[in-house]
N, CA, C and O of each residue as an XYZ file, in Angstrom:
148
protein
N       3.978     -7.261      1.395
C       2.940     -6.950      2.384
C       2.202     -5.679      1.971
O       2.771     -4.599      1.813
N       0.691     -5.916      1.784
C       0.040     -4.608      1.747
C      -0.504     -3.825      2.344
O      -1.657     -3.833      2.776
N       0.614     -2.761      2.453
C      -0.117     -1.675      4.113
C      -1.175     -0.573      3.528
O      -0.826      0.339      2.778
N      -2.561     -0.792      3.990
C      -3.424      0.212      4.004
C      -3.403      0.907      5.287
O      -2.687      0.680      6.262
N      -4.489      1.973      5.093
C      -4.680      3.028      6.372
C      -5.350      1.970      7.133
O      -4.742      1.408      8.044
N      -6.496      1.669      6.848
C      -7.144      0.929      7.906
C      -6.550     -0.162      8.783
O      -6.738     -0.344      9.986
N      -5.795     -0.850      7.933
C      -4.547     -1.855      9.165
C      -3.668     -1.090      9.763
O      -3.512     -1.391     10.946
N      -2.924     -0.058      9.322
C      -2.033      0.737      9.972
C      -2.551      1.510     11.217
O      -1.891      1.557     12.255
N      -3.749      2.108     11.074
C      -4.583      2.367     11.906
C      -4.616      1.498     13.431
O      -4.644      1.828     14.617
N      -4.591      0.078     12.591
C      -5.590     -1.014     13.633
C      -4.530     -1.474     14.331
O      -4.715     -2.088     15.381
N      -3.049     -1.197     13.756
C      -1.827     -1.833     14.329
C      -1.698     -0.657     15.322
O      -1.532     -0.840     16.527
N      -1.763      0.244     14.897
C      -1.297      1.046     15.980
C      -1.691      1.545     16.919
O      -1.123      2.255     17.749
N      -3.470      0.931     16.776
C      -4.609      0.971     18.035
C      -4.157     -0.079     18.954
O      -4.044     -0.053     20.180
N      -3.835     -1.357     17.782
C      -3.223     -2.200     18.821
C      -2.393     -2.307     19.718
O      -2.611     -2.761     20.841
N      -1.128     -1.802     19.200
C      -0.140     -1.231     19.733
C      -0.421     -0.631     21.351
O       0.221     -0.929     22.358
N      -0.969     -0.193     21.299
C      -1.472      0.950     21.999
C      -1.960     -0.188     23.539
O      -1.813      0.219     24.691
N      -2.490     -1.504     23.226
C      -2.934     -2.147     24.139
C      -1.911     -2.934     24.298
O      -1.491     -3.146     25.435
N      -1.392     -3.441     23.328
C      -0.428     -4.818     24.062
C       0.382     -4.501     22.863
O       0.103     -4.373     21.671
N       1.803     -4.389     23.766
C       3.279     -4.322     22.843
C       3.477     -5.513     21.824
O       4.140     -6.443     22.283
N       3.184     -5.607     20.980
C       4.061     -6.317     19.986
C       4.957     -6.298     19.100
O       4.563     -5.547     18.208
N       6.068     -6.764     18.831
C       6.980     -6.363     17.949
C       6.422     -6.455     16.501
O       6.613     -5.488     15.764
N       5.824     -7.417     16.086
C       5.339     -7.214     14.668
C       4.610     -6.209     14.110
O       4.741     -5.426     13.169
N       3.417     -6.564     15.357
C       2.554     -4.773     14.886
C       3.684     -3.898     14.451
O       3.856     -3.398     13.339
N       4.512     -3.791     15.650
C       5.051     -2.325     15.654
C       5.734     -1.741     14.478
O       5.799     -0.569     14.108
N       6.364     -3.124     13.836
C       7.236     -3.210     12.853
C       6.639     -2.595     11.636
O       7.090     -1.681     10.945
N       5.419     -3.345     11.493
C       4.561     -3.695     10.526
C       3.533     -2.344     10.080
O       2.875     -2.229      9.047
N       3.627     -1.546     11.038
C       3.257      0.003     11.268
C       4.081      0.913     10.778
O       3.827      1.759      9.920
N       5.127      0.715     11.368
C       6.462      1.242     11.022
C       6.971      0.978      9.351
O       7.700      1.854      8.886
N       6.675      0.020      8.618
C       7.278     -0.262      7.777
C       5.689      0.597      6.899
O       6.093      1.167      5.885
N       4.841      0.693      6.998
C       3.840      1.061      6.967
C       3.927      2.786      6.420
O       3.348      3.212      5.420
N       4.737      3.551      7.290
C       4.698      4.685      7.536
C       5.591      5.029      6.293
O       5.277      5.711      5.317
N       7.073      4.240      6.623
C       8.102      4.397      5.446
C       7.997      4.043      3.854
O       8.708      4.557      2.990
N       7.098      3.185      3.654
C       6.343      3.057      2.796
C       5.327      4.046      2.408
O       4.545      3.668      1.536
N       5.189      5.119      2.830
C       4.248      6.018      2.522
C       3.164      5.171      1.802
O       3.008      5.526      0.634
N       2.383      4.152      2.199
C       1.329      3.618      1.629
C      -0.253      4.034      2.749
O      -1.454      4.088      2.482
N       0.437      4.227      3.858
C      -0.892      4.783      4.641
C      -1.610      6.112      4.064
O      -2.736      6.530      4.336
N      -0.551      6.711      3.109
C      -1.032      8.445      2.853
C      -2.535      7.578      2.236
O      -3.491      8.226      1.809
C-alpha cells in the first residue's frame, strides 16, 4: 500500500467525520511508515 501525505491527510479528514476502522488503520500504518514525512 502506498501512503502519501495527501491520502493520509484525506484519511484523517475523514476520520474526523465518520469512524472507520480502515481509514484509521490505514493512517496509522501511514504514520509508522514514516512515508507521510
Amino acid at each position: 500500500a502506498h501512503c502519501t501525505v495527501p491520502r493520509c491527510y484525506s484519511a484523517a479528514f475523514a476520520t474526523v467525520h465518520t469512524f472507520l476502522p480502515p481509514v484509521i488503520l490505514f493512517c496509522l500504518c501511514c504514520f509508522l511508515l514514516s512515508s507521510c514525512l
